[in-house]
C-alpha positions in Angstrom: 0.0 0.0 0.0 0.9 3.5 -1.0 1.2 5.7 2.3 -0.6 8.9 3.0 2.5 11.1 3.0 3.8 10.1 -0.3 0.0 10.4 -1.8 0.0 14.0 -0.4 3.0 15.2 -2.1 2.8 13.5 -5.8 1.4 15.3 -8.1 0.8 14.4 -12.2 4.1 15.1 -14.0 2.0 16.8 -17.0 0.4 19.0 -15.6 2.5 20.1 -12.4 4.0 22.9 -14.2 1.1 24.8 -14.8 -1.3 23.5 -12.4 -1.6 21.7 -9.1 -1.7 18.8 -10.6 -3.3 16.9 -8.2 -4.1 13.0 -7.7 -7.1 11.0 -6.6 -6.6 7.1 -4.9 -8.9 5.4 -7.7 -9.6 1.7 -6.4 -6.3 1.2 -4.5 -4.4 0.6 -7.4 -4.5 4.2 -9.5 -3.7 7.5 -9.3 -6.1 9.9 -11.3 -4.9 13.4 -12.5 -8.1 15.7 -11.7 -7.1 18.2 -14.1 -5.9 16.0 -17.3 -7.5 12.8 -16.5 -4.3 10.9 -16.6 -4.3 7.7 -14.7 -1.4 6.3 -13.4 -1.0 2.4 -12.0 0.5 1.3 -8.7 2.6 -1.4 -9.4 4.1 -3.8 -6.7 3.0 -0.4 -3.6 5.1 2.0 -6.5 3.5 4.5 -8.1 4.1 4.6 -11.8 4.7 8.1 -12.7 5.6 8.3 -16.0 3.7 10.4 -18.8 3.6 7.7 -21.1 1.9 5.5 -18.6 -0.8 8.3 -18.2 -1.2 8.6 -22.0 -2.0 4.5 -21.9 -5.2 5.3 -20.1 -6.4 8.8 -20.5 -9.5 7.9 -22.4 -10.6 4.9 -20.2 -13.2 5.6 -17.9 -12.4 5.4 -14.0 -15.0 2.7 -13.4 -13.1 0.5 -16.4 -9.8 0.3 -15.3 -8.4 -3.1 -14.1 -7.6 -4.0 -10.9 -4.7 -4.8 -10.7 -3.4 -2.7 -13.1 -1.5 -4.5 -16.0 2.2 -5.3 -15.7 4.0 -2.4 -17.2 5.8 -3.1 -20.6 
């Protein structure tokens, strides 16, 4: 499990340079930009931040993203 105090200071690597940037715990396993609507997979308790990753699954709707996330590739 992700703790608290790293979930309060990541932020979405697109959009933290002109916005907050901020992230939303999505079913345990995803961290959801609520600006660009980037989602992000926890993989293994790590979060993986990496724009590319957030491109993946931009378009897919919150309540359709696996749990657990696929294995990144």
């Amino acid at each position: 499990m992700v703790s608290q105090d790293l979930l309060d200071i990541l932020r979405c690597p697109a959009c933290v340079r002109e916005k907050d940037g901020m992230l939303d715990l999505v079913k345990g396993t995803w961290l959801v930009c609520r600006d660009c609507g980037r989602k992000y997979p926890i993989s293994d308790d790590i979060p993986v931040m990496l724009i590319d990753e957030g491109d993946k699954w931009v378009t897919v709707a919150v309540d359709d993203l696996p749990v657990p996330p696929p294995p990144i590739a």
